[in-house]
C-alpha positions as CSV (number, residue, x, y, z in Angstrom):
1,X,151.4,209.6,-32.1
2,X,148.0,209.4,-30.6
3,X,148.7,206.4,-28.9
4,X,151.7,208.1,-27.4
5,X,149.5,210.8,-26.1
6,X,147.2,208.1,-24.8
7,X,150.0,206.6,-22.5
8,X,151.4,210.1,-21.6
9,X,148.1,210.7,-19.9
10,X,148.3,207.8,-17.8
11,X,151.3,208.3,-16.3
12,X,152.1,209.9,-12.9
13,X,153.6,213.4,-13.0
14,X,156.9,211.4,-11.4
15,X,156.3,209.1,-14.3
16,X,156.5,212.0,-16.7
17,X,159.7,213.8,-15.1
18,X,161.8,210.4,-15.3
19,X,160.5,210.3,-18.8
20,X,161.7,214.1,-19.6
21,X,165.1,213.1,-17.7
22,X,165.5,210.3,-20.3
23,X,165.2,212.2,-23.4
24,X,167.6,212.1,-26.4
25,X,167.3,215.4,-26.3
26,X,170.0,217.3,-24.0
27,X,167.5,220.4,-23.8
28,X,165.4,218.6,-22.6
29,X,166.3,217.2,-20.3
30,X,168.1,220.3,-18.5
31,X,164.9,222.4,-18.9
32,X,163.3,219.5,-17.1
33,X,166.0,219.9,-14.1
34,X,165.8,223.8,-14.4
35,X,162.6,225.0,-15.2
36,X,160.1,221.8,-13.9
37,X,162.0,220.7,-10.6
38,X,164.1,224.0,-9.8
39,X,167.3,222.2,-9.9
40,X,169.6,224.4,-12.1
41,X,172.2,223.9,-9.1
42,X,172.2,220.5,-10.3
43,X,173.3,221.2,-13.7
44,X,176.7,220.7,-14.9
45,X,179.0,222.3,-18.0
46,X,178.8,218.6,-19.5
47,X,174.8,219.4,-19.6
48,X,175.1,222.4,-20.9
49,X,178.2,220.8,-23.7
50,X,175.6,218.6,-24.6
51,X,173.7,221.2,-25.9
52,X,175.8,222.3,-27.7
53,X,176.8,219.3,-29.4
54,X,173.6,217.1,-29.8
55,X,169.9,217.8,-30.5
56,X,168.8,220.6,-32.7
57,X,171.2,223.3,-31.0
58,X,174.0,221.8,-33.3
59,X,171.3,221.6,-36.4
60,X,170.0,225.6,-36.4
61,X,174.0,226.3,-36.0
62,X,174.5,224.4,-38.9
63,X,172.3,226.0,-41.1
64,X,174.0,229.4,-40.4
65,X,175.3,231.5,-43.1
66,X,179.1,233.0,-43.8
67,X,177.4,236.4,-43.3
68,X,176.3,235.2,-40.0
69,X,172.3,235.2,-40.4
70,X,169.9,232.6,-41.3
71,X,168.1,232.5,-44.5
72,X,168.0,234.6,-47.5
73,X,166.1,237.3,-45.8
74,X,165.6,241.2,-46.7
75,X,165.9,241.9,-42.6
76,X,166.6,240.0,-39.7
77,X,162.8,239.6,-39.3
78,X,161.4,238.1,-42.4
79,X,160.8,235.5,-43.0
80,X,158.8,234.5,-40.9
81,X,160.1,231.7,-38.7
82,X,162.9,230.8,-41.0
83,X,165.0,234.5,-40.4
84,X,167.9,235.0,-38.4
85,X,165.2,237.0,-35.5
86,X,163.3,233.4,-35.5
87,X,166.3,231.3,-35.4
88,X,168.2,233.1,-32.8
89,X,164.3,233.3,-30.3
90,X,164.9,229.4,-31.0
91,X,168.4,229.3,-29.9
92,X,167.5,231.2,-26.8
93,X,164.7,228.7,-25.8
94,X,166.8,225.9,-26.6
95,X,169.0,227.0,-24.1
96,X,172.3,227.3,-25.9
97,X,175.4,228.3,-24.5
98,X,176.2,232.1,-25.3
99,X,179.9,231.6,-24.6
C-alpha cells in the first residue's frame, strides 16, 4: 500500500484522472467524470447500469433485509455505520440509481 501511495504522488494530476477513469470500480470512475472534470453531460445510463450492477452498489443491496433495512438495529440509526441510516448515506455517495 505504501508503495502505492509513493507512486500516486509522483504522478501528474492528468496521470491521476486517467488512472481514476480506469478503475474497476464504476463509481468511480463516474464521480471522476462528474465531480473532478465537470463532465456529467458525458455520462451515459450504461455508467450509471454499471453502478448498479458492479462494485459495492450491488454488495450493500445485497446485504438488505426482507423488512427492507440493514442490520438488526433497534432504529434506523444504530448501529453505528452498519444501520440502515449508514447504509443508505453510503448508497447516496456511491451514486446509485434511485429509479
Amino acid at each position: 500500500m505504501t508503495d502505492t501511495l509513493v507512486a500516486m504522488h509522483a504522478l501528474s494530476t492528468t496521470e491521476l484522472t486517467e488512472w481514476l477513469l480506469q478503475s474497476s470500480i464504476p463509481t468511480i470512475r463516474f464521480k471522476t467524470r462528474t465531480d473532478l472534470l465537470d463532465q456529467a453531460e458525458m455520462t451515459t445510463a450504461d455508467d450509471r447500469a454499471a453502478i448498479m450492477r458492479e462494485g459495492p452498489v450491488p454488495a450493500l443491496l445485497a446485504q438488505q433485509l426482507a423488512n427492507g433495512t440493514w442490520a438488526r438495529e433497534t432504529g434506523y440509526y444504530s448501529p453505528k455505520y452498519t444501520s440502515t441510516h449508514w447504509t443508505l448515506l453510503l448508497l447516496a455517495e456511491l451514486a446509485i440509481d434511485g429509479q
